[in-house]
N, C-alpha and C positions, 0 to 999 in steps of 0.2 A: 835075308831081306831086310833093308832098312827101312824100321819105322819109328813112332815117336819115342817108344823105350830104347832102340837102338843107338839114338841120337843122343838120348840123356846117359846112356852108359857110358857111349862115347865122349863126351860134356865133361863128366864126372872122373873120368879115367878109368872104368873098369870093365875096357874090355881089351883086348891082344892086339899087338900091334898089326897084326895082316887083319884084324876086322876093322882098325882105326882104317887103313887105305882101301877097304870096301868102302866104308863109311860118308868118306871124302870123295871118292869117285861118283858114288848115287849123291850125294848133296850137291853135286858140283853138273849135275847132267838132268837134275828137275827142280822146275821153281816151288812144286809143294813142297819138297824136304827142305828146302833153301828159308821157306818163311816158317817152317816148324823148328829148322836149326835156333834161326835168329828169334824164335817166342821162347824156346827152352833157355838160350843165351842168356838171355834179360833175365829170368825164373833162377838161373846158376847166379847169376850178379849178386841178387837178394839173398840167395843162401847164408852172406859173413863170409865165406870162404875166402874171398876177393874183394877188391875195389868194386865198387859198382860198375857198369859199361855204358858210357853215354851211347844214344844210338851210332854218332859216327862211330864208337870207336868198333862198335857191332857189325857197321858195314864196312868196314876195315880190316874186320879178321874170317867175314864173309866171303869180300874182296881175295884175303892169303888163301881161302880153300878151291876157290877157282883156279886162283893160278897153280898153285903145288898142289893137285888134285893128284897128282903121279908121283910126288917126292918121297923119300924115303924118307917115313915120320919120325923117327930119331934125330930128324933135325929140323923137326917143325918148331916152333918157338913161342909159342902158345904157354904161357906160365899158369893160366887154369887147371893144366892138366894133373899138373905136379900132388894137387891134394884128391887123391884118392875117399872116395865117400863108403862110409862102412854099408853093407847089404841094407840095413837099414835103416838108413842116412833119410834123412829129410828134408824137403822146404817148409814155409809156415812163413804164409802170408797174414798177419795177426792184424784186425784192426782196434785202432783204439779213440775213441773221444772225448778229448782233453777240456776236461772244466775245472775251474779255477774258483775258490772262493777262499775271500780272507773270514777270520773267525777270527772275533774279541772278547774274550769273556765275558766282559763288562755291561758287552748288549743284551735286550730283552729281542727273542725271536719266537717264531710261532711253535719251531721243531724243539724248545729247551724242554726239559723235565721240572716238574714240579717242583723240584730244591732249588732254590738261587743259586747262580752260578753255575751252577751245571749245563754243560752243551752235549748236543749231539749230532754230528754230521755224517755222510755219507756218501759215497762215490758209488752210483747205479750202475745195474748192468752194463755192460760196456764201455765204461765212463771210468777214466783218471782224473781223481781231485788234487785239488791243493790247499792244506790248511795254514797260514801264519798263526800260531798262539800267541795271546796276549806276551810271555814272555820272549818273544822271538825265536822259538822253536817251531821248524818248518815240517810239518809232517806234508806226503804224497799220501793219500791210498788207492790201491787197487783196484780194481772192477768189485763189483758187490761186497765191498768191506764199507766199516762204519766204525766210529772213531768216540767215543764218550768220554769226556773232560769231566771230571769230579772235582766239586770244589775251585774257590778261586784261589789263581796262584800268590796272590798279594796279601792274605790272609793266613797261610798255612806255613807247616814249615816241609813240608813234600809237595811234590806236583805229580799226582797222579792221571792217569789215562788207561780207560777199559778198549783195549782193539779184538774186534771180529773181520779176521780176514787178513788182510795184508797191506801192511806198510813201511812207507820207508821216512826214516826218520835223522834230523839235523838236530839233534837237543840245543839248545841254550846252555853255556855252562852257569853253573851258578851253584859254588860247595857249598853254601848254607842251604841249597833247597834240591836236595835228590829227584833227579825225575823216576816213576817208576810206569814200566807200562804192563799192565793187567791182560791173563789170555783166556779164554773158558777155558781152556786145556789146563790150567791149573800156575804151570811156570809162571815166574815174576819177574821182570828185568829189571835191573840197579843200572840206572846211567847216571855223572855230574855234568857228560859234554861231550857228545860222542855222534857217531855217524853210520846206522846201522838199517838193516833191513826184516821185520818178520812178519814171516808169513803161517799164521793160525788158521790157516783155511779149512783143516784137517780135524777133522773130529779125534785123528788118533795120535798126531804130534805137531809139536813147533818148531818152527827151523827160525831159527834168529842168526845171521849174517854181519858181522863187525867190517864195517869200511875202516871208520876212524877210530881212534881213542880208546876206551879199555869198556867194557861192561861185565857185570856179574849176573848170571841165571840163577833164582833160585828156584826153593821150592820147598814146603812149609818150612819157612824160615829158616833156611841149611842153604847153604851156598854150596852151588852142582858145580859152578866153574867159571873160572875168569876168563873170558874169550882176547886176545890179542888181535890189531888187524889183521883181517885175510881169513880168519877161523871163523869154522860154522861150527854152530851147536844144535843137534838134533835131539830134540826133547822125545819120548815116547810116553804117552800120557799113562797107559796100559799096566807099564811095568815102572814109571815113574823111572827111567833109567836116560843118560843122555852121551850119543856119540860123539864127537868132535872129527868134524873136517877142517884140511888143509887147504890153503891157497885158495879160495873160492870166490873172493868178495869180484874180481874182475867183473862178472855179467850181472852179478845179481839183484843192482836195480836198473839193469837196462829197462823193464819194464815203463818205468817212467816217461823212458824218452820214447818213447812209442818204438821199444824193442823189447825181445821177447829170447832166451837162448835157451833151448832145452839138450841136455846132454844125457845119451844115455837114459831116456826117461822113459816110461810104459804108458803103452797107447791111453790105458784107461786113465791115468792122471792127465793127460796131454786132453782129451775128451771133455774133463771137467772145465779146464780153461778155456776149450772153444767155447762152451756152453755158457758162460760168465761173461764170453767176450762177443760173441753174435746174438745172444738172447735168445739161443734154437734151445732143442730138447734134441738130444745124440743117442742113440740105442744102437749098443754093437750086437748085433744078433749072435755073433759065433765067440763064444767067450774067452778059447783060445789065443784070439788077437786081442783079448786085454795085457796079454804077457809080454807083445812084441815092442821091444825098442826102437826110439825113436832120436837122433839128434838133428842140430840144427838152431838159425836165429832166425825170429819172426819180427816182420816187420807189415806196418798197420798201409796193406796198400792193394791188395785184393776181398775178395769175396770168400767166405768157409767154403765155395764149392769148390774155388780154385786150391783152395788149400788141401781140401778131398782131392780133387786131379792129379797134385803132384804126391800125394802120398799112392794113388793107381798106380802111377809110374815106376815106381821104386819098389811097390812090395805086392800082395795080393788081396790087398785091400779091394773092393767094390762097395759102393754105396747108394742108397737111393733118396730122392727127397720128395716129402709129402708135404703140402702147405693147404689149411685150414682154409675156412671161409674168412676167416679174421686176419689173414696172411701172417700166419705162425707158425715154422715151420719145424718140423721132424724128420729127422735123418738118422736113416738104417747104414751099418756098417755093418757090413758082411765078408 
């Protein structure tokens, strides 16, 4: 029987070709499967897998299932189908709200710390910032990260920065004045002029991500490794020890542009970012589903329930939501 899981396997590519022309037959002979095809459709768009589907071009290929509803599907031509989604494959409608402030050293502000010249800013719940440093160094941060400027850059001969949390950062080049960015996890980054991403969210390591130019990780004063672009370095705070990945930097400040790409990732990290990014409180009840893998790109354009909806569809997720007298809410995953 065709229903809304059988439509998104079918979506997805994975199911047989004689249950693709069951499929097509029931869509093609009721109007409810017909507006659940074309809501999954839109939900497939957003995945990254594909271009996006304006609606015409949705009732366009709504339109090809009517008519070839009897065709032999080995010569339907549907180029969605081609990418095959792993068992637990995902969507992730992530939202984000973009706030923007310039930062100058030089100003006197309510949030500064009692030393002159020191700043400190921050990107709240939900919320992607943007900083300009007096030197023209562009930091983004993350949702619940913050950002502390020590000292002014015009006076020193380093440009330091304390970050909790995650960012992404455009250094200023400037060889007489090293920028160095500080993590509670301990690691210290060396940049002159570089283009890079980290993320300290982690009580138990840092992942720093090279776009541009060369950086060095260290760690009491010992240099762990020169990153080239594209290479991630995974710091472990635990054993003070650091892995190196390849080819990586592609997605990894998507987050910025209100995108979000999880590869391969386990639910319970994926949970922590809902929670940063809807301002809910998540409790998975059953703790075996903190194990389960997740991929997929999010993008800032539904609701966490809907994002709960399409993770029902794909795996055996269930979830419930509770919302307070203060409209706060909490959600059970089970």
């Amino acid at each position: 029987m065709t229903d809304k899981v059988k439509i998104w396997e079918f979506i997805s590519g994975q199911i047989s070709e004689d249950e693709e022309k069951e499929v097509i037959k029931d869509i093609s002979n009721s109007e409810k499967l017909k507006q659940q095809y074309k809501e999954l459709l839109k939900l497939w768009s957003l995945t990254g897998a594909e271009d996006r589907f304006t609606d015409e071009e949705i009732e366009d290929k709504l339109r090809f299932i009517e008519v070839n509803s009897f065709i032999d599907t080995k010569k339907r031509d549907f180029k969605y189908y081609s990418l095959v989604i792993l068992k637990y494959a995902a969507v992730f409608i992530i939202a984000f709200t973009l706030s923007w402030f310039l930062i100058n050293e030089d100003n006197e502000t309510e949030n500064s710390p009692e030393r002159n010249n020191d700043l400190i800013f921050e990107a709240l719940q939900g919320q992607v910032a943007k900083a300009i440093l007096s030197d023209g160094t562009v930091v983004w941060l993350n949702s619940n990260s913050k950002l502390e400027v020590h000292g002014s850059f015009t006076t020193r001969d380093e440009r330091n920065v304390f970050l909790h949390g995650e960012a992404f950062l455009e250094v200023a080049k400037d060889t007489q004045k090293p920028f160095f960015v500080h993590t509670d996890q301990g690691p210290v980054i060396k940049v002159l002029g570089t283009k890079f991403d980290v993320d300290a969210y982690s009580g138990e390591k840092v992942v720093t991500t090279l776009t541009e130019g060369s950086i060095e990780l260290r760690d009491l004063d010992k240099v762990l490794v020169v990153l080239k672009p594209g290479e991630q370095a995974v710091f472990y705070s635990k054993d003070r020890t650091v892995r190196i990945n390849k080819d990586t930097s592609k997605n990894v400040s998507l987050w910025k542009e209100e995108v979000i790409t999880f590869k391969d990732e386990m639910l319970s990290s994926i949970v922590l970012k809902l929670e940063k990014l809807y301002h809910v409180d998540i409790v998975v009840d059953d703790e075996k589903l903190n194990d389960l893998r997740l991929s997929g790109r999010a993008f800032r354009e539904h609701s966490v329930e809907e994002v709960l909806d399409v993770f029902k569809m794909i795996s055996n997720i269930r979830y419930k939501v509770y919302t307070n007298n203060k409209g706060e809410k909490t959600i059970h995953i089970y």
